[in-house]
C-alpha positions in Angstrom: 0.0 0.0 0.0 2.8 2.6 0.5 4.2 1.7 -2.9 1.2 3.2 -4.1 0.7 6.1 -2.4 4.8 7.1 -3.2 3.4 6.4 -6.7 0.3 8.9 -6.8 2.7 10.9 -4.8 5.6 10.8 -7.3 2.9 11.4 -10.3 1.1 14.6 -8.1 5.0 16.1 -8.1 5.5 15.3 -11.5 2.3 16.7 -13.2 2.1 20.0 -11.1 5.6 20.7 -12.4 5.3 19.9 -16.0 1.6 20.7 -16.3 -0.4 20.5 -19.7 2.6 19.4 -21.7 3.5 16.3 -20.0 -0.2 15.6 -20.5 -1.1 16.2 -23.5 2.5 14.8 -25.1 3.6 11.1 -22.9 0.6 10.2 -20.3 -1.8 8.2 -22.2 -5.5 8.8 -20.9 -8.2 6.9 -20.1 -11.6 9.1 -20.0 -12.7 12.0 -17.9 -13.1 12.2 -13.8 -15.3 15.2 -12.6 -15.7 16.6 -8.9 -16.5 19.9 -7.5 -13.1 21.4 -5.5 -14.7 23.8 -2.9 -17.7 24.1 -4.9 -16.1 24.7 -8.2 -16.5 22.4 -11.1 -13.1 20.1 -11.8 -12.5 18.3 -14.9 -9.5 16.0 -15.2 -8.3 13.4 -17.8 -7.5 9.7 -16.1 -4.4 8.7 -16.7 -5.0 5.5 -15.6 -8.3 3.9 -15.6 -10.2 2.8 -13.1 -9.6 -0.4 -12.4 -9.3 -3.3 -9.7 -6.0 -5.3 -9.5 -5.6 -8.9 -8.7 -5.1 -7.7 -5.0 -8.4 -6.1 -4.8 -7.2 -2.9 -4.9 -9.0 0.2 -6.5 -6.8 2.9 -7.8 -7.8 6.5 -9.6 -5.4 9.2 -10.8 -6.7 12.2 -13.1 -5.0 15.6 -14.1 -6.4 18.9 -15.2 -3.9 19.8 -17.9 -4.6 23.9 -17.1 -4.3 24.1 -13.9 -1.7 20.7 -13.3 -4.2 19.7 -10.3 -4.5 16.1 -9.8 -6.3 13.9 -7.8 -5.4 10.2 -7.0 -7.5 7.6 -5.1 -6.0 3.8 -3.4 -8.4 1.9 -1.9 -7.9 -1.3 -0.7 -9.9 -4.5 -0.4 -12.5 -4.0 -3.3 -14.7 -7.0 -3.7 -17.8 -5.2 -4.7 -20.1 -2.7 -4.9 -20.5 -0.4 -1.9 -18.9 2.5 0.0 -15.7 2.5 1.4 -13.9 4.7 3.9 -10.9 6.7 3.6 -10.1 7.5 7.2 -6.3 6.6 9.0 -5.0 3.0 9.0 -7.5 1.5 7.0 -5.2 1.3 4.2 -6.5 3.6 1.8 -5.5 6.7 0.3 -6.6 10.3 -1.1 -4.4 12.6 -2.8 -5.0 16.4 -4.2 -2.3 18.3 -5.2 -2.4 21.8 -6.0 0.7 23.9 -6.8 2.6 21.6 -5.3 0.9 21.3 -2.4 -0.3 18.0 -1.7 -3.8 17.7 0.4 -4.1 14.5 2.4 -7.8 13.0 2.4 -6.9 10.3 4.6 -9.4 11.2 7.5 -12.6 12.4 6.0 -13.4 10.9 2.6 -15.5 7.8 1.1 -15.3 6.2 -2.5 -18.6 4.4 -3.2 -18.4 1.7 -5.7 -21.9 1.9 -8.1 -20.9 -0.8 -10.7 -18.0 -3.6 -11.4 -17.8 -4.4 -15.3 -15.2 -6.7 -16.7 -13.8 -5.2 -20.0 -11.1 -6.6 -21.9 -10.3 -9.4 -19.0 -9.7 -6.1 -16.5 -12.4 -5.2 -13.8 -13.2 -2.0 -14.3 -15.7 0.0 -11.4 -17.2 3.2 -11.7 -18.4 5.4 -8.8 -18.4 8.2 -6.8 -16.3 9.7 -4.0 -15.8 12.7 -1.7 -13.1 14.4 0.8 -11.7 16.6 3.0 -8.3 17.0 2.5 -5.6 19.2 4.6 -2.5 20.0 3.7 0.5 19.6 6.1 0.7 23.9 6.5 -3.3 23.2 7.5 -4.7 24.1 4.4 -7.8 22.5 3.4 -9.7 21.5 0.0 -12.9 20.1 0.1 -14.1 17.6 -3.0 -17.6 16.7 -3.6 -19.6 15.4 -5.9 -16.6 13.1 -7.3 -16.8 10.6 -10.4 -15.3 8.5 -12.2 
């Protein structure tokens, strides 16, 4: 699990320095994720797509190319449909970075699972989510109305 969150960790760092470029040029992606970020409309294009490892583990990560804001989402322990909490020791994670600052979610925030579809041999959910997430100066972000 740490692996993962050094990865959305090392991808937040990455994106918010290069921005649109490194976007639009090398990351491949993989449909849109929406959310509202303190009540104003996000867009971002996944870079990976949703899907569910052989390890049960869910993992999101979109960019907004303009703004290099990015969001990433770990959570462990997928089997199906459902909500699952993003609180302290429970193994998952949520990420927002915003000029390079990254915004911890890992104490307020659910992912709810609406649908598991198997595409291509891959499991592939779709669903919603939501967070609070503080920064380490105490800055805070507040996501809503997430999908993907």
């Amino acid at each position: 699990m740490k692996k993962v969150i050094v990865v959305l960790f090392s991808v937040a760092l990455v994106v918010s320095a290069c921005g649109k470029k490194l976007v639009e040029s090398i990351l491949p992606t993989q449909g849109n994720l929406t959310m509202k970020v303190d009540g104003v409309g996000w867009t971002g294009q996944q870079i990976t797509a949703p899907l569910i490892d052989e390890k049960q583990i869910l993992v999101v990560n979109a960019v907004n190319p303009t703004s290099g804001e990015n969001v990433g989402i770990v959570i462990e322990k997928v089997t199906k449909t459902g909500t699952y909490k993003v609180k302290g020791r429970s193994g998952n994670g949520f990420l927002f970075s915003r000029k390079a600052i990254i915004y911890s979610g890992s104490e307020d925030g659910e992912v709810i699972v609406t649908a598991i579809n198997t595409t291509g041999g891959k499991t592939v959910p779709s669903g919603t989510f939501k967070a609070t997430c503080i920064a380490t100066n105490g800055a805070k972000v507040v996501i809503t109305e997430g999908k993907f």
